[in-house]
C-alpha positions in Angstrom: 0.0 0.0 0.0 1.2 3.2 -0.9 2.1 5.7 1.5 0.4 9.1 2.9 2.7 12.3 0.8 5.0 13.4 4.0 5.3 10.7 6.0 8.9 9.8 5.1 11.2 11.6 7.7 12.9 14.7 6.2 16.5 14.5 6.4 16.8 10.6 5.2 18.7 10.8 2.2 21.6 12.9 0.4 21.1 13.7 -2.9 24.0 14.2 -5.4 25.3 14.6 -8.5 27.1 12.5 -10.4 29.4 13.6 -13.5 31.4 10.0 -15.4 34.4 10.5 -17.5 32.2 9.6 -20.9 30.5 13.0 -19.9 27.1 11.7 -18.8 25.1 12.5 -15.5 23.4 11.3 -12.7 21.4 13.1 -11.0 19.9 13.2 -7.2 22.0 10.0 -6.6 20.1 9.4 -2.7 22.8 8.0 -0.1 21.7 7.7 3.2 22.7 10.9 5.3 23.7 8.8 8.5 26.6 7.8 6.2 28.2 11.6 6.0 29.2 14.0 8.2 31.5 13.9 11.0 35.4 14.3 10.0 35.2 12.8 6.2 31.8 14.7 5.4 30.5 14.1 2.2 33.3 11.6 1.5 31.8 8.0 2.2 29.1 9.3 -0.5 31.8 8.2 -3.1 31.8 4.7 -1.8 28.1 4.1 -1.9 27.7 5.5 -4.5 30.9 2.9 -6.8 29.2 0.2 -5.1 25.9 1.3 -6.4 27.3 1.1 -10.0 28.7 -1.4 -9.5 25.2 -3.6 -8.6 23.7 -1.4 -11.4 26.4 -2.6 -13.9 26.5 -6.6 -12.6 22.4 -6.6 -13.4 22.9 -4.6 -16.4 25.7 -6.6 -17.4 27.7 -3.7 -18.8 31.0 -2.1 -17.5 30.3 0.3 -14.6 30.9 3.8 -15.3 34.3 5.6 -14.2 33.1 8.7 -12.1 34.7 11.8 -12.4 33.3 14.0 -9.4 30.5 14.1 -7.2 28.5 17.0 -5.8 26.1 17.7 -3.2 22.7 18.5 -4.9 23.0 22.6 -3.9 26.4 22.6 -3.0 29.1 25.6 -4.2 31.1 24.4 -7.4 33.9 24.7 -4.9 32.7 21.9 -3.1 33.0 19.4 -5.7 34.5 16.4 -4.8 37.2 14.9 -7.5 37.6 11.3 -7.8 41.2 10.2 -7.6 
């Protein structure tokens, strides 16, 4: 059954975007916000979100994508995370 409009709890999720080296875009990526913050921030985000291309890619059964940098949905351009 589907559920009442504002009864998920605010605050849940994350949202980013995603920018691959082919060029292409993801965007409002969710990862759950009691992954970030404290000393590393925003960067456990990365991780979630490899492994989640990674499952995309295995069902797909195509190569996941290289990522080239990941931003917080609102963030300042300067807060753009590169991808070593």
């Amino acid at each position: 059954m589907a559920k009442k409009p504002g009864t998920n709890p605010k605050g849940e999720f994350a949202f980013f975007d995603v920018v691959y080296e082919d060029g292409s875009q993801r965007s409002n990526r969710r990862v759950p916000a009691e992954l970030l913050g404290g000393l590393q921030k925003d960067e456990p985000a990365r991780g979630f979100i490899i492994e989640q291309d990674r499952e995309i890619a295995e069902k797909s059964g195509r190569a996941p994508l290289a990522i080239k940098s990941i931003a917080r949905v609102g963030a300042k351009p300067e807060k753009m995370m590169k991808v070593k």
